[in-house]
C-alpha positions as CSV (number, residue, x, y, z in Angstrom):
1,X,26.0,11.5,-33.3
2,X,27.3,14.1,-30.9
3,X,25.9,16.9,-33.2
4,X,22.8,15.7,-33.6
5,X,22.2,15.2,-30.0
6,X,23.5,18.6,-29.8
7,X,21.3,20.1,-32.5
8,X,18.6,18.6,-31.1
9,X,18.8,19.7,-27.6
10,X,19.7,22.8,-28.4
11,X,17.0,24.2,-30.8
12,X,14.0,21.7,-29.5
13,X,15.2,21.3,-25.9
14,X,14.7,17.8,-26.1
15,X,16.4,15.2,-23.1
16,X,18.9,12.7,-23.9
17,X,17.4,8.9,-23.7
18,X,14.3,7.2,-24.5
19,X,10.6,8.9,-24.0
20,X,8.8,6.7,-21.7
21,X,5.3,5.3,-23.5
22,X,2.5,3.5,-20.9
23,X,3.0,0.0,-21.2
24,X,-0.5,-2.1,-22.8
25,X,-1.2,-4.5,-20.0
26,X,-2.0,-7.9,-21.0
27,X,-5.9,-8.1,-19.9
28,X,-9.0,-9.5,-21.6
29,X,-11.9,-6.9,-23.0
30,X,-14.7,-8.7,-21.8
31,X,-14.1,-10.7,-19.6
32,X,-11.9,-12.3,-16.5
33,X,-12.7,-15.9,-16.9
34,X,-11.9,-16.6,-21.1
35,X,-14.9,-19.5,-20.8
36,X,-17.8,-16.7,-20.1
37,X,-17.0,-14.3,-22.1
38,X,-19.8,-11.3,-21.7
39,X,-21.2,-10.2,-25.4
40,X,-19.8,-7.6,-27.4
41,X,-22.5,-5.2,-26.4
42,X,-23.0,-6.2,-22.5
43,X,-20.4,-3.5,-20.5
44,X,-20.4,-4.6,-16.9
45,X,-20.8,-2.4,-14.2
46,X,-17.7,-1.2,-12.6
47,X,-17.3,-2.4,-8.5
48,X,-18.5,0.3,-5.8
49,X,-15.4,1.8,-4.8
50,X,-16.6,1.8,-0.8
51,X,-17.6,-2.1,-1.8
52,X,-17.7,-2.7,2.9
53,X,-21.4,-0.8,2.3
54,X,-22.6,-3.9,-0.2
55,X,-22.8,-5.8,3.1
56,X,-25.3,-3.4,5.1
57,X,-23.5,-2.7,8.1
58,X,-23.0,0.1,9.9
59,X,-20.8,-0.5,12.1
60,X,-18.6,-2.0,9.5
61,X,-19.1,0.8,7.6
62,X,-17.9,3.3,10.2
63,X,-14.5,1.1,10.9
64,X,-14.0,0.9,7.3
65,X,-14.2,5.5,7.3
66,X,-11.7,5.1,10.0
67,X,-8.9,3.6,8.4
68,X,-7.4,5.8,6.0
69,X,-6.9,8.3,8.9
70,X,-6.1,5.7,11.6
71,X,-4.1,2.8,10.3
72,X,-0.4,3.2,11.5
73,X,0.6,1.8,8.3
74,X,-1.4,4.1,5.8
75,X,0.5,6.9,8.0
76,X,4.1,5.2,7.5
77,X,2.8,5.4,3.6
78,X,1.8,9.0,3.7
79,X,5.1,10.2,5.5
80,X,7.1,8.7,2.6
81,X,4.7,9.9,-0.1
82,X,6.2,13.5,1.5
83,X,9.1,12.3,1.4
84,X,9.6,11.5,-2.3
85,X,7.8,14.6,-3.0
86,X,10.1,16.2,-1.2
87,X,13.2,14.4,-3.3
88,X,11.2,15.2,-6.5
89,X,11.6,19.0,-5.3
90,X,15.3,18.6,-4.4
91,X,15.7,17.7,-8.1
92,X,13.7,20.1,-9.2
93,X,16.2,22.8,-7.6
94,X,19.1,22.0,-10.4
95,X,16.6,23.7,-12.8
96,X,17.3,26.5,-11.4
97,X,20.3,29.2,-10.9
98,X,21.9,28.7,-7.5
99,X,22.7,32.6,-5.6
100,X,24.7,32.5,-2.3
101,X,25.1,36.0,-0.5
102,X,29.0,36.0,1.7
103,X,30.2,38.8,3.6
104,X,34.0,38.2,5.2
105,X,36.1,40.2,7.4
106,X,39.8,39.3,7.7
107,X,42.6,41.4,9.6
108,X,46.4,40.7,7.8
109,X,49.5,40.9,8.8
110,X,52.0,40.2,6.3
111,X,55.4,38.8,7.3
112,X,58.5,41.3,6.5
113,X,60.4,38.2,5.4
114,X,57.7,36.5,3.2
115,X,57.0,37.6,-0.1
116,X,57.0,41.0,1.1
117,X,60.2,41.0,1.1
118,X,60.7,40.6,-2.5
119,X,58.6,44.2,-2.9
120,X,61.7,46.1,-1.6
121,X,63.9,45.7,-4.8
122,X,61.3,47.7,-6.5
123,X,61.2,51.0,-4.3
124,X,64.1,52.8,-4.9
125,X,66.6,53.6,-2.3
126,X,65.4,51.2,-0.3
127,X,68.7,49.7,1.5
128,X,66.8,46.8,3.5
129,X,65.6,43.2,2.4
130,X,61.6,43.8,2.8
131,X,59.4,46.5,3.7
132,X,57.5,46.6,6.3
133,X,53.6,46.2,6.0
134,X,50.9,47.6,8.8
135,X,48.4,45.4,9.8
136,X,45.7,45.8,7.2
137,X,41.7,45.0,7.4
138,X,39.9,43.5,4.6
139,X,36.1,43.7,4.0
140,X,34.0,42.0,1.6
141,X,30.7,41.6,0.6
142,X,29.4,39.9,-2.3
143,X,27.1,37.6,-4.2
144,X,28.2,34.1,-6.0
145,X,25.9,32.9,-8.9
146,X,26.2,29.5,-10.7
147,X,23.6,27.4,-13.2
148,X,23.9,24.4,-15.0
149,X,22.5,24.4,-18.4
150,X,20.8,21.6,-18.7
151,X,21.2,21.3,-22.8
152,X,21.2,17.3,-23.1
153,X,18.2,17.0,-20.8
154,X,20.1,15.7,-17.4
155,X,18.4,17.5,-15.0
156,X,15.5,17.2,-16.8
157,X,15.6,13.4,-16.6
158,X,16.6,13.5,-12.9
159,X,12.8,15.6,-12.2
160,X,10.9,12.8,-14.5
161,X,12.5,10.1,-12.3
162,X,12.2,11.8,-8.8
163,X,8.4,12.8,-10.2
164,X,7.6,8.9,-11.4
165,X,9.2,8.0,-8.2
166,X,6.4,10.2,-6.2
167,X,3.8,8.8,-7.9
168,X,4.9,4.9,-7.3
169,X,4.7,6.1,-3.5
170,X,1.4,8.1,-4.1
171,X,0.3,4.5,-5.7
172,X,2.0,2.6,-2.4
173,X,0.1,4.4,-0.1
174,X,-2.9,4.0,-1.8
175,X,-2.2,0.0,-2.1
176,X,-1.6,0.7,1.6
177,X,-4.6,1.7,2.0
178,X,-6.5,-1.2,0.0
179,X,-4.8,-3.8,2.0
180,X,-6.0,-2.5,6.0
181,X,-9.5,-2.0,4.3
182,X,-9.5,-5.5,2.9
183,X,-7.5,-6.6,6.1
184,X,-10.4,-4.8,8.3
185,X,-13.5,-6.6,6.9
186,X,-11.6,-9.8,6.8
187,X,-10.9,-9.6,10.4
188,X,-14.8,-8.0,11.1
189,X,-16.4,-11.0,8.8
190,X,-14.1,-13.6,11.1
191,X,-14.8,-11.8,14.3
192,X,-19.1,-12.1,13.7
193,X,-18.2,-15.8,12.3
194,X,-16.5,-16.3,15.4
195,X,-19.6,-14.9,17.6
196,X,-21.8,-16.9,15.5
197,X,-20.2,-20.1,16.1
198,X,-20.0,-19.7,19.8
199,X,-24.2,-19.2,19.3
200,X,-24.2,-22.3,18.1
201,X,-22.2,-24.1,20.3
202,X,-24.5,-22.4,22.9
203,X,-27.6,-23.5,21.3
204,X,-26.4,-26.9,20.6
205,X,-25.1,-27.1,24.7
206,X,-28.8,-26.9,25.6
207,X,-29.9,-29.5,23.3
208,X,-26.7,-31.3,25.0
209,X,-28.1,-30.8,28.4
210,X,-31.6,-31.1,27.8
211,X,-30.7,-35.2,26.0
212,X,-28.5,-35.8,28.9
213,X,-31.8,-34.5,31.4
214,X,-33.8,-36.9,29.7
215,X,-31.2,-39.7,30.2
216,X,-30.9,-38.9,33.8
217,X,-34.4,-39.1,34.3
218,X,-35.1,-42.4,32.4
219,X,-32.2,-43.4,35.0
220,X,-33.6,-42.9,38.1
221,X,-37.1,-44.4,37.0
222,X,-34.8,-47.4,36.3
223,X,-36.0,-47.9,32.8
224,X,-32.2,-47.3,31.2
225,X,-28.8,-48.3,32.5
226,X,-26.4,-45.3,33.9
227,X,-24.8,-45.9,30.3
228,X,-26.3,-43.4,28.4
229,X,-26.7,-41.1,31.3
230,X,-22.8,-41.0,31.6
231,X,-22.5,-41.0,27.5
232,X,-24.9,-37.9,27.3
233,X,-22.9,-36.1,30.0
234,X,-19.8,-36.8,28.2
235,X,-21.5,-35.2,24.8
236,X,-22.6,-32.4,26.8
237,X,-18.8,-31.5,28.1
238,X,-17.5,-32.1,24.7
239,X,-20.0,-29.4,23.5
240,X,-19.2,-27.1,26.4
241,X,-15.2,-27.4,25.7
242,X,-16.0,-25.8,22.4
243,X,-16.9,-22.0,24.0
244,X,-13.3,-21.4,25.4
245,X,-11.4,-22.0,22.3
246,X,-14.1,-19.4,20.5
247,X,-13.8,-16.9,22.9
248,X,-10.3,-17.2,23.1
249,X,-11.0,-16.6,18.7
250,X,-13.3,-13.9,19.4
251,X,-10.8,-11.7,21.5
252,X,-8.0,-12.1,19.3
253,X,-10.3,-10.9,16.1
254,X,-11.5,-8.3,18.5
255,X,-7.7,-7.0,19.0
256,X,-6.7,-7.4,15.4
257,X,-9.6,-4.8,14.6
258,X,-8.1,-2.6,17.1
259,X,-4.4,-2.9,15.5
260,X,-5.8,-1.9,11.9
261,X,-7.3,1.3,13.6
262,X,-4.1,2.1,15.7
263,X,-5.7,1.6,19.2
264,X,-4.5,-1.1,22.4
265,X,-5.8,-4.6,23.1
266,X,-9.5,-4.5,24.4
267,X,-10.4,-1.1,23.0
268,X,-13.1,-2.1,20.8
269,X,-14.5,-5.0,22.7
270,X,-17.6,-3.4,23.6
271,X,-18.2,-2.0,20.6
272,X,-17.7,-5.2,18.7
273,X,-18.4,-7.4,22.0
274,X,-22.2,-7.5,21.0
275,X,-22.7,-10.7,18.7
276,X,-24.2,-10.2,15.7
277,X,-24.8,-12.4,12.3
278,X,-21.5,-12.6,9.7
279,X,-22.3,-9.6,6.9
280,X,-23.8,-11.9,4.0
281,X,-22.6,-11.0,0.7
282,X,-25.0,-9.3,-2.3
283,X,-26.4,-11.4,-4.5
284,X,-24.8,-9.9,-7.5
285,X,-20.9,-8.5,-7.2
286,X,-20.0,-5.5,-10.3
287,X,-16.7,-6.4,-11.5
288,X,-16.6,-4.2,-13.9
289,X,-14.4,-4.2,-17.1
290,X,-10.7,-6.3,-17.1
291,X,-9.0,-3.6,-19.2
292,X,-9.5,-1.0,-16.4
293,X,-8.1,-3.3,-13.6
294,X,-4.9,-1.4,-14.4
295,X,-6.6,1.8,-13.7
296,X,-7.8,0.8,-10.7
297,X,-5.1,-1.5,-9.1
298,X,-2.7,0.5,-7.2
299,X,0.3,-2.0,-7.2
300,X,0.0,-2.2,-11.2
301,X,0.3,1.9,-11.1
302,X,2.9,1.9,-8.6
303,X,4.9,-1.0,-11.3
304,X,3.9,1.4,-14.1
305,X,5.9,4.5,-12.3
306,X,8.6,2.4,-11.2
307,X,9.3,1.1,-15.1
308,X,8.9,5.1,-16.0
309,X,11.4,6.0,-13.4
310,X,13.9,3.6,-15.0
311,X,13.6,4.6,-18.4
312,X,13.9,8.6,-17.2
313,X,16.8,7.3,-15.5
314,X,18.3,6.0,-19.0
315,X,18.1,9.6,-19.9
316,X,20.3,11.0,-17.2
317,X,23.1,8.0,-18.0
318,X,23.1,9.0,-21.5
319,X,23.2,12.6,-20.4
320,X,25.9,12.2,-18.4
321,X,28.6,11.5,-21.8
322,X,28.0,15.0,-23.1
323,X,29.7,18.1,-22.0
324,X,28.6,19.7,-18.9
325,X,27.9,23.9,-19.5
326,X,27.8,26.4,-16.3
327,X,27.4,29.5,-15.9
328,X,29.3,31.1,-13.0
329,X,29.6,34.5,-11.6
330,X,30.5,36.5,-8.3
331,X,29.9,40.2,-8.0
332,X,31.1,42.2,-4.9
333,X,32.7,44.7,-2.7
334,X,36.4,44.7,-1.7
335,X,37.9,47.6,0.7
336,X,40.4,47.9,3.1
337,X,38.2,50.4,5.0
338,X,35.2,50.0,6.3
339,X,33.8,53.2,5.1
340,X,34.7,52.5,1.6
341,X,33.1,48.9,1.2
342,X,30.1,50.2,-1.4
343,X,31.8,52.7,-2.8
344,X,31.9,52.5,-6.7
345,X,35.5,51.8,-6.8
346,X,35.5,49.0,-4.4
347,X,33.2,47.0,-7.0
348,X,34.7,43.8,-8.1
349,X,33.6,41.0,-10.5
350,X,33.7,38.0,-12.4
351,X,31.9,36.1,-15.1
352,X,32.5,33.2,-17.4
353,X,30.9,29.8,-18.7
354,X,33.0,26.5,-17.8
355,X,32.8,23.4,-19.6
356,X,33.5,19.9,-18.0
357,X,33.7,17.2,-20.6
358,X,34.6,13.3,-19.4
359,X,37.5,11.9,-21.2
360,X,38.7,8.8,-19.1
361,X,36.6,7.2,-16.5
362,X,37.5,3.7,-16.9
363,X,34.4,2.7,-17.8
364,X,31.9,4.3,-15.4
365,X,29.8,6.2,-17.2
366,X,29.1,3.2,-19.7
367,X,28.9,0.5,-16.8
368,X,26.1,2.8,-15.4
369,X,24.1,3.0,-18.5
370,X,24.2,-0.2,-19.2
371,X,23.0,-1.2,-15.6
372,X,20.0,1.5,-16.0
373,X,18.8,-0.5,-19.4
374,X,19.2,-3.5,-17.5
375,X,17.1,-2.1,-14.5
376,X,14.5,-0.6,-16.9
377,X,14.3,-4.8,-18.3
378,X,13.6,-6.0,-15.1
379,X,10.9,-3.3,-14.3
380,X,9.2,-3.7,-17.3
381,X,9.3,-7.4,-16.4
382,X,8.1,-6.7,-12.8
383,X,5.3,-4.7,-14.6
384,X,4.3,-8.0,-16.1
385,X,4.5,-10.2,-13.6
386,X,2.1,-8.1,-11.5
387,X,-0.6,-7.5,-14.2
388,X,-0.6,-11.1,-14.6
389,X,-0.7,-11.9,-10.8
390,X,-3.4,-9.2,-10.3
391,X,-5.6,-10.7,-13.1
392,X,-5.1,-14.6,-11.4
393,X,-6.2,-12.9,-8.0
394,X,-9.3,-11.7,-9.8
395,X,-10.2,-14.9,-11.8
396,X,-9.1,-17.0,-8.2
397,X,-11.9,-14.9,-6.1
398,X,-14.4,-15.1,-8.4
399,X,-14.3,-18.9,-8.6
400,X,-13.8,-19.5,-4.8
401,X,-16.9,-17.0,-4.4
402,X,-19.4,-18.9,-6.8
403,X,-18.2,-21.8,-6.1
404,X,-18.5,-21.0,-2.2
405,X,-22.1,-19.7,-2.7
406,X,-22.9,-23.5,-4.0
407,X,-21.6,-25.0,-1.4
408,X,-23.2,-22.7,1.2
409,X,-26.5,-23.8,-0.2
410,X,-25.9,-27.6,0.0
411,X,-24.6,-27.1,3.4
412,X,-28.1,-25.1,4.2
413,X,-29.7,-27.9,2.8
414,X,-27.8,-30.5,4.9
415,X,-28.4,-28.4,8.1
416,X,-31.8,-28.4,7.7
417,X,-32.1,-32.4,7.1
418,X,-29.8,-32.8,10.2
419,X,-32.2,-31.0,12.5
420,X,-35.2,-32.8,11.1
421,X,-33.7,-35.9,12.3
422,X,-32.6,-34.9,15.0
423,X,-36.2,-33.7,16.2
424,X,-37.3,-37.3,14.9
425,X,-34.4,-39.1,16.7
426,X,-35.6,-37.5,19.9
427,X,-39.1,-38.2,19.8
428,X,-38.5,-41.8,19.4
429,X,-35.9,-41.7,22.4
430,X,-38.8,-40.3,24.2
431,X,-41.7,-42.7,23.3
432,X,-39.0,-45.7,24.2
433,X,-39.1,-46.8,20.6
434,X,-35.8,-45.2,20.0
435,X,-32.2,-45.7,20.7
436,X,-30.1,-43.4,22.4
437,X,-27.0,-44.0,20.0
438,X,-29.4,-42.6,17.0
439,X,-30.1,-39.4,18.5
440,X,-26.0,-39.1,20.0
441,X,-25.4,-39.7,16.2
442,X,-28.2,-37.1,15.3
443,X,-27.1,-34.6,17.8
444,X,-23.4,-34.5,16.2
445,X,-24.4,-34.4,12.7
446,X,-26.8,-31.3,13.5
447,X,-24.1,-29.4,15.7
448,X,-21.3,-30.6,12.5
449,X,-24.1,-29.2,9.7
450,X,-24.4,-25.8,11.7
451,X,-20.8,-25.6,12.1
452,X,-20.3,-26.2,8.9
453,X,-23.1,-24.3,7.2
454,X,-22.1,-20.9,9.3
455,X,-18.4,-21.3,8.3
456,X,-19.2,-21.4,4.8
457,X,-21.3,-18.3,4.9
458,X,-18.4,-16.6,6.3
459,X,-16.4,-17.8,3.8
460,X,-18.3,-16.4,1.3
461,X,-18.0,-12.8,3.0
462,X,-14.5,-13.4,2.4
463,X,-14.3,-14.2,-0.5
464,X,-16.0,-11.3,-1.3
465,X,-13.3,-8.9,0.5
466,X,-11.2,-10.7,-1.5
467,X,-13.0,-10.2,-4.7
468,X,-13.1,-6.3,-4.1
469,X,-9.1,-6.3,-3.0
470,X,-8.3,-7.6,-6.3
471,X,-10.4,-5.1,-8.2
472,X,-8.2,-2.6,-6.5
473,X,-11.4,-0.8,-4.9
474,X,-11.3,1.1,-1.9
475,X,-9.0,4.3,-2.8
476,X,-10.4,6.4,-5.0
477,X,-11.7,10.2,-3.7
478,X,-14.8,10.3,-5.7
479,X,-17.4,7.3,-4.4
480,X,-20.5,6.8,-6.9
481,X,-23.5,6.9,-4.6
482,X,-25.1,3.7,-5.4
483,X,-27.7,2.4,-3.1
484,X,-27.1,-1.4,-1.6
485,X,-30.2,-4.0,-1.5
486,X,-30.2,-5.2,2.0
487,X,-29.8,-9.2,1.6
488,X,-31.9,-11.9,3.0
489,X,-30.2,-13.5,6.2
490,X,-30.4,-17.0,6.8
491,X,-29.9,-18.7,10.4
492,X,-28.5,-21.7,10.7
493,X,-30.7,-22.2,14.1
């Protein structure tokens, strides 16, 4: 085995261990959901990959271009991309020979009763013990030289890793990324719900006032009791305790925003103070095809480095049983005077391979290769595990979002019977052939259907974030420039 290795390193310059092959991810052809399966010949359009411009805002749009430079935590991302690149160069350095230049000056003495003493038995005539040595100077000047040869692929190993290691931060950075994005229009879509809902409570406060002005009047002309002047009053508050909570929302949205784009509380709120209507999702969302999700995902790329990292790291354990081969030298200049340091005679050097080979290690080297294989298990398992999860995200968003849209249009429908009834309720209250409890009951189930009908919308935008999050869009450099139909809004009032 040990030849072969050895023969093969040496006249192919292959590495030691197991070539690392991109795993197949586990993902339909066609289609996310099994049950509609697209036909053989329908392709579906890929998602945009700025997918915040499908819901025609601007100012959305801006925020979302701010992110990737602003967001504290797409910064911390980018520092340790540099940093593994940086480690991936470090590794890179043992490819090459390592030259240090050193230059020394040393002034001796040499004790008389040391081992100079055992040089006077060898000059004849000399009567005395030792012989006395001047103080001498000693200059040198040189250059030492030493390279690993990497014949069984170790070093070589080390680079894959530190390089697969770069990329799984290069892929962290840009799930970094992904996440504020998605995290921005989730907070944005909440903040205009938010604003929308405190409309409503608005609108809904002067329907409040204007019953409980009717009451009151119907009061004082003594044709009702103080009953449903006091009852309408108490709707009316109940209404108007609504706002505070909202605001209290709407501030907190605000501040979030302001977080994801790395600037203090109350920044942006009047930029984003203005109330305007939640962004209403396309009418059609590209998902594009389920075998490129893990092209476009950046935590399934980041899993795929981190598996090839542990299987280049297999490599360097196996590497690690076969000799180790340097090359060392030192060339130089030696000379008790100064004048004579570069003379030709004063050169002096050495050159030589050494060979380390392991012999006893009580088990080390094989503990560590085994606990590399069993690293390289669990990543390939990790790799797994988050193809699966990012194909349930997927498959999850898409059913919330259709099923969402249904509701959204039964709620529409709701709202619009509520209001009707309302209008009815009151004109009976009016001509006195009315009840006041029917148009208390129809004033609460108009203000619950608005409520109601607006929260759904919003959660339709979100569910559309969401959508696009799982898709992975939202990193990549080049953005296909596809225009966006604006889509028909829909008030609630």
């Amino acid at each position: 085995m040990f030849y072969a290795a050895a023969g093969c390193a040496l006249l192919s310059g292959c590495a030691l261990g197991p070539d690392f092959a991109p795993p197949d991810p586990p993902l339909p052809d066609s289609s996310f959901e099994r049950s509609n399966a697209s036909p053989p010949d329908a392709i579906p359009a890929p998602p945009d990959p700025q997918w915040w411009r499908a819901f025609c805002d601007p100012l959305l749009t801006r925020l979302e271009k701010r992110v990737a430079q602003d967001n504290l935590d797409v910064q911390t991302a980018t520092i340790r991309l540099a940093e593994s690149r940086f480690e991936r160069n470090v590794a890179a350095a043992a490819q090459f020979p390592g030259v240090n230049a050193s230059g020394r000056f040393q002034r001796e003495l040499y004790s008389a009763n040391g081992i100079a003493s055992l040089l006077g038995a060898l000059i004849p005539g000399n009567q005395s013990n030792g012989v006395n040595i001047p103080p001498i100077s000693d200059y040198t000047v040189g250059l030492d030289a030493s390279w690993e040869l990497d014949l069984w692929g170790h070093v070589r190993r080390q680079v894959e890793s530190a390089e697969a290691q770069a990329q799984q931060s290069e892929e962290m950075r840009r799930d970094a990324l992904v996440s504020s994005e998605a995290e921005l229009a989730r907070d944005y879509i909440q903040l205009r719900g938010v604003q929308t809902q405190i409309k409503i409570a608005e609108a809904n406060l002067k329907v409040s006032q204007e019953i409980q002005r009717v009451a009151e009047e119907r009061q004082a002309k003594g044709i009702r009791t103080g009953y449903e002047a006091q009852t309408s009053a108490a709707q009316t508050e109940s209404v108007r305790a609504q706002i505070p909570a909202l605001a209290s929302d709407e501030s907190r949205y605000v501040n979030a925003i302001g977080f994801l784009l790395g600037e203090p509380p109350e920044t942006l709120k009047g930029e984003l103070g203005a109330g305007k209507r939640v962004p209403l999702a396309p009418p059609r969302t590209p998902v594009g095809l389920p075998s490129e999700l893990a092209r476009r995902r950046p935590d399934i790329r980041a899993a795929e480095a981190q598996l090839h990292s542990a299987t280049a790291e297999i490599g360097v354990a196996v590497a690690s049983f076969y000799p180790t081969v340097k090359l060392n030298g030192t060339i130089g200049f030696d000379a008790l005077n100064l004048k004579k340091l570069f003379w030709g005679s004063s050169l002096q050097y050495n050159a030589g391979p050494s060979v380390s080979l392991p012999i006893f290690d009580a088990g080390r080297l094989k503990g560590t290769l085994e606990l590399r294989k069993a690293q390289q298990q669990e990543a390939a398992v990790a790799y797994q595990k988050t193809v699966l999860q990012a194909w349930r995200e997927v498959v999850d968003a898409l059913v919330a979002h259709r099923e969402e849209l249904q509701r959204r249009a039964r709620l529409k429908a709701q709202f619009d019977h509520a209001r009707a009834a309302l209008g009815i309720a009151k004109d009976r209250y009016k001509q006195g052939v009315g009840d006041f409890l029917s148009v208390l009951d129809a004033e609460r189930s108009m203000l619950q259907a608005a409520q109601q009908y607006e929260t759904s919308a919003t959660n339709v935008s979100l569910d559309l974030v969401q959508l696009y999050k799982a898709l992975g869009g939202g990193w990549e450099e080049v953005y296909p420039e596809a225009p966006s139909p604006e889509p028909e809004i829909v008030s609630a009032l």
